[in-house]
C-alpha positions in Angstrom: 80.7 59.2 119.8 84.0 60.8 120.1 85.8 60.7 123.8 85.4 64.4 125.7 89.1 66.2 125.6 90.6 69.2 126.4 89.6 71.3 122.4 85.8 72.9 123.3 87.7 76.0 122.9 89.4 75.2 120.0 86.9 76.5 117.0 85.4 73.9 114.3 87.4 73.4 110.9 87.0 71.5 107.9 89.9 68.6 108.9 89.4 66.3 106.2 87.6 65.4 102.9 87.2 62.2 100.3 85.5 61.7 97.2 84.4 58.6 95.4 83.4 59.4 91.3 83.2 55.7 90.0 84.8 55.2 86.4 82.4 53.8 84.4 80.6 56.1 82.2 77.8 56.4 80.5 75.6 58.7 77.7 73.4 61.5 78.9 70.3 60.0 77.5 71.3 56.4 77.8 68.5 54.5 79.8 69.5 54.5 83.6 68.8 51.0 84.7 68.2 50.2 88.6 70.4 47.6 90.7 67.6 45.2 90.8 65.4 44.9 87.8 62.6 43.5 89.8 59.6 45.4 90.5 61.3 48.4 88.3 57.7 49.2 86.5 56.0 49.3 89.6 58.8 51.5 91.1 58.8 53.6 88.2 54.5 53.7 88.1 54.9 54.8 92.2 57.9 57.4 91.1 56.1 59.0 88.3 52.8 59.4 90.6 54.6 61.0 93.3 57.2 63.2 91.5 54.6 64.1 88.5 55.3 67.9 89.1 59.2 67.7 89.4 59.2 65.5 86.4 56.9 67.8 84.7 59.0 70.9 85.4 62.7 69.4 84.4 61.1 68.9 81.8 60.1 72.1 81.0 63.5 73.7 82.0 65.4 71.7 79.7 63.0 72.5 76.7 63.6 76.3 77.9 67.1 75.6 78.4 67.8 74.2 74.5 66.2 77.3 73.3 68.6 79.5 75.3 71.8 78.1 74.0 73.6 78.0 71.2 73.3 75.1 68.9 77.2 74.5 69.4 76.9 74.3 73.1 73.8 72.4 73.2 75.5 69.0 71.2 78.3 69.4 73.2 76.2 68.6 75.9 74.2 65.8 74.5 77.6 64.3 73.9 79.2 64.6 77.5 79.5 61.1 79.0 79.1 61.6 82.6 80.0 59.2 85.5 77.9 56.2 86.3 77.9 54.2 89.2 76.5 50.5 87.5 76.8 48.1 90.9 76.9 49.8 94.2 73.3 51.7 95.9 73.5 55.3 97.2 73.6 54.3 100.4 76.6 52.2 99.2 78.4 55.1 97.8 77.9 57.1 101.2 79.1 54.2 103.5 81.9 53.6 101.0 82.8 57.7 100.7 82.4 58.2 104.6 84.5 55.2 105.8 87.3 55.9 103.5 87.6 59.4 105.1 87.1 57.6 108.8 90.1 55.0 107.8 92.7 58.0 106.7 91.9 60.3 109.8 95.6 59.7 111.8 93.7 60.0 114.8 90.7 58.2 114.2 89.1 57.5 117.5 89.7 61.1 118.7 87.8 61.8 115.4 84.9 59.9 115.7 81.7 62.0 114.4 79.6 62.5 117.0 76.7 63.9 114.4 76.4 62.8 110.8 74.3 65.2 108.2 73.3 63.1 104.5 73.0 65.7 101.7 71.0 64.0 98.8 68.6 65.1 96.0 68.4 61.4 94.0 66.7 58.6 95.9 67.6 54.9 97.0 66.9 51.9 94.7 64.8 50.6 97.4 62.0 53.7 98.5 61.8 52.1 102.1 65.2 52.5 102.6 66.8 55.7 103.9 71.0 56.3 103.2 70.9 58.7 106.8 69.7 55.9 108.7 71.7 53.7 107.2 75.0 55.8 107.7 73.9 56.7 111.3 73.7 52.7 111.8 76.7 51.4 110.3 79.1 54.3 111.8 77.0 53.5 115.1 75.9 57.0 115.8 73.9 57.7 118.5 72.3 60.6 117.9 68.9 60.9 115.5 69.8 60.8 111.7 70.0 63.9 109.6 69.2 64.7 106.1 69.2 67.8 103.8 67.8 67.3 100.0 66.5 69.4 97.4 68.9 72.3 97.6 70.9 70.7 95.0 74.7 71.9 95.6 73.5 74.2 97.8 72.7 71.1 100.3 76.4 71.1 101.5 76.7 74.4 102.3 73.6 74.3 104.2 75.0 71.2 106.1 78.3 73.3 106.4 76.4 76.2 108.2 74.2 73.3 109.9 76.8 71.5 111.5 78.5 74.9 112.6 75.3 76.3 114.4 75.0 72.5 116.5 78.8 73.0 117.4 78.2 76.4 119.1 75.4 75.4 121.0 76.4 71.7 122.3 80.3 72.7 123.1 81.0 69.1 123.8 80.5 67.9 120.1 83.4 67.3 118.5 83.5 66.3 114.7 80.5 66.4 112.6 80.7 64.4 109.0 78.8 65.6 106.1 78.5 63.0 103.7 76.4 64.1 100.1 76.1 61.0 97.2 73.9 60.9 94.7 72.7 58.0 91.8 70.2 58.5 89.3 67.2 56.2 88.9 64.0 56.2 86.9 62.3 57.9 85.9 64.8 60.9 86.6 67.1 61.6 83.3 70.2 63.1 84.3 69.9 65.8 81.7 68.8 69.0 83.7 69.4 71.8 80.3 71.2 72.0 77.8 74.2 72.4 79.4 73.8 70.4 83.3 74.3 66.4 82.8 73.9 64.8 85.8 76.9 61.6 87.0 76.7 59.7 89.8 78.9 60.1 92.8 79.8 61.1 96.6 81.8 62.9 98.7 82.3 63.6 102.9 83.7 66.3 104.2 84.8 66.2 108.4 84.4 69.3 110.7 86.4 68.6 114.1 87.0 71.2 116.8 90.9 69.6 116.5 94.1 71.3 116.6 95.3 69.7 113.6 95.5 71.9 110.6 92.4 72.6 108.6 89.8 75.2 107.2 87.9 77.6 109.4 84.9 79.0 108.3 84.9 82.8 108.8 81.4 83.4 107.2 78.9 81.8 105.5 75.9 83.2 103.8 72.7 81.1 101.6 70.4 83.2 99.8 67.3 82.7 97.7 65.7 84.6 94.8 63.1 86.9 95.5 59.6 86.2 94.9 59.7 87.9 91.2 62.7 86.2 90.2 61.2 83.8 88.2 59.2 86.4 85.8 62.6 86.3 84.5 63.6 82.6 82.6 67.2 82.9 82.5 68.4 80.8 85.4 72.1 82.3 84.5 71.1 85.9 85.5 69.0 84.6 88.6 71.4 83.2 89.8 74.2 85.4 89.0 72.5 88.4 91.0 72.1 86.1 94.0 75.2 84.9 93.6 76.6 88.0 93.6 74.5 89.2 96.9 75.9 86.5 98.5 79.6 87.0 98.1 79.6 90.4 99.0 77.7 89.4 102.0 80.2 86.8 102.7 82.9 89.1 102.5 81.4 91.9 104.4 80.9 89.4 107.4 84.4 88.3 107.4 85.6 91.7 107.1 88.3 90.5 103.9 88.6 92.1 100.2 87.3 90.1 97.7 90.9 90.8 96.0 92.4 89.2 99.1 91.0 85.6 98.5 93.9 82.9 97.4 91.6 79.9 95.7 88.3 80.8 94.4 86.0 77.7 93.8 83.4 78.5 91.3 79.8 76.7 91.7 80.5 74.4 88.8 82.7 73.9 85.4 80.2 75.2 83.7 79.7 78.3 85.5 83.2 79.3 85.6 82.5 81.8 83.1 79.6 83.3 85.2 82.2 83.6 87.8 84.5 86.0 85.4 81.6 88.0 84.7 81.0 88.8 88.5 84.4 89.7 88.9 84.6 93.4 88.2 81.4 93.6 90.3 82.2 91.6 93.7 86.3 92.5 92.8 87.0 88.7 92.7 90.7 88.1 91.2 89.3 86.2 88.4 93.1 84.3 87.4 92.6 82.8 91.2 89.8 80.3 89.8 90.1 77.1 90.3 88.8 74.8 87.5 88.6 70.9 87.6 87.7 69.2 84.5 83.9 68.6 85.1 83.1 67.1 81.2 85.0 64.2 83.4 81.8 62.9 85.2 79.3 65.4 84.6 77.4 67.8 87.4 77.0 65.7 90.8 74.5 67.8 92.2 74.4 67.3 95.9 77.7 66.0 95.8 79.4 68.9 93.5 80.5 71.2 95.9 81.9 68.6 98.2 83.7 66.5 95.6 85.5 69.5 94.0 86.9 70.6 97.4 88.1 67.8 98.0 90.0 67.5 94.8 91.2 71.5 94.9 92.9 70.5 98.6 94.5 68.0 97.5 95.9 70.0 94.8 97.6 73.2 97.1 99.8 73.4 100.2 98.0 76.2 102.2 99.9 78.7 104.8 98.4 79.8 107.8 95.7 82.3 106.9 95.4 82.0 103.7 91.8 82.4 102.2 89.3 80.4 99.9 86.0 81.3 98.8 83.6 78.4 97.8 79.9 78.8 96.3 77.3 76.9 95.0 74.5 77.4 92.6 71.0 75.3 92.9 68.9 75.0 89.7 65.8 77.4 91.0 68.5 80.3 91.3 69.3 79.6 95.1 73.4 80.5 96.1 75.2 79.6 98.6 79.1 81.6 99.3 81.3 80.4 102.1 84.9 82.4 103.3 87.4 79.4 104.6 91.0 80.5 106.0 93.7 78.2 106.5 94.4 77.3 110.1 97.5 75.7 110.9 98.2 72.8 113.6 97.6 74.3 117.2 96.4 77.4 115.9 
């Protein structure tokens, strides 16, 4: 736990960020084979019996979400070699991810996360093991471990907003480290529809009350589709309504226009184009998008978000008060919008 100082009034910010997106690659439909091949066809019989309904739903979506496409878009997808982790577990990635961050921190004991939230929608090659409690022990946390899954990319933000609710209440914690990873196992395929292709991957993200420069969050907002959403099968439009809801939200909270934000980070590559379409409607400056070349390693889910800030801070120098907008969509139309502004050191 980090050492009490003289910062409670200094408010939390995002301080630093790493990502790890291992090189090896492999096809979308290639069979995903486990660390261990021991016991796989009993692990596979157990996963099947428990996730039958998730199982039977991807499915679904990514027979609706062939039919939806163009046949030019669809085979570019099937042909999309996406990242694939072939040694280490998920609980490997995380520990490896999280202590690279702890290691570049120029003040690390000051630092020192006093809370550590896992974000994860894949499982461990082992069921009996959990990647929080791992994480918790090997970073020698002492408070109870902490784990949000099933969001998809939404999970970080909802860590994000987590972590900054605990911090307000409990004035004496200091850093909080969100760390999302994620490696796909049997009997999950990483093809989602006809456009999603999920790689392997993690990423950690640090939120210090420091006076180092960093990101503040000046508002956050998560939304979910209504109950009749769904009548509707286009998870695009879904989402690009609550999308939508939530960035004018986001922006309403922090009292900023839209046409005032500097970066814009779209929920994924291959919703940048969604993002241009909501521009005329939220006033978003569309040329301020940032894009990272997702074909790279494919959608890393839990990770995503994460992962592609990182990468988009290392790639600017920010001025104090300069703005960022970052979102996230999940695959059952759920959105996610935060407002960061640039805070510099002692500010």
């Amino acid at each position: 736990m980090s050492q009490p100082s003289d910062h409670a009034g200094v408010e939390p910010r995002i301080v630093a960020s790493a990502r790890y997106i291992p090189y090896a690659r492999v096809a979308p439909d290639a069979s995903i084979e486990p660390v261990a091949a021991t016991g796989i066809t009993a692990r596979e019989v157990v996963m099947q019996a428990v996730y039958a309904d998730t199982l039977r739903w991807r499915e679904a979506r990514a027979r609706c979400g062939e039919g939806d496409r163009p046949a030019s878009q669809v085979s570019l997808a099937a042909d999309r070699p996406v990242a694939n982790e072939p040694r280490m577990t998920l609980s490997d990635m995380a520990l490896t991810v999280a202590q690279t961050l702890l290691d570049a921190l120029p003040q690390r004991a000051e630092l020192t996360p006093d809370q550590i939230i896992v974000c994860t929608t894949s499982f461990e090659h082992d069921l009996a093991l959990s990647c929080a409690c791992r994480l918790h022990c090997e970073l020698r946390s002492s408070r109870a471990p902490f784990a949000i899954g099933q969001l998809q990319s939404v999970s970080f933000l909802m860590a994000l907003d987590v972590a900054l609710a605990m911090m307000a209440v409990d004035t004496q914690m200091r850093a909080v480290l969100i760390v999302a990873a994620e490696r796909w196992l049997p009997p999950f395929v990483r093809r989602v529809d006809a456009l999603t292709v999920m790689g392997d991957g993690a990423a950690a993200v640090l939120i210090a009350r420091s006076p180092i420069p960093g990101w503040r969050v000046r508002s956050l907002t998560i939304r979910t589709p209504g109950p009749g959403a769904f009548a509707s099968t286009d998870r695009g439009l879904i989402g690009a309504t609550t999308l939508t809801q939530a960035i004018d939200d986001a922006c309403t909270r922090a009292k900023l226009c839209a046409a005032d934000i500097d970066w814009i980070l779209p929920p994924s590559a291959v919703e940048a184009q969604l993002i241009r379409e909501l521009g005329a409607r939220s006033g978003l400056p569309v040329e301020r998008i940032w894009h990272e070349d997702q074909d790279a390693h494919g959608h890393l889910c839990a990770a995503d978000t994460p992962a592609r800030l990182d990468a988009l801070l290392r790639s600017i120098a920010p001025s104090h008060g300069q703005c960022m907008l970052v979102s996230s969509l999940g695959f059952q139309g759920q959105a996610a919008c935060a407002l960061l502004d640039f805070r510099g050191e002692n500010t």
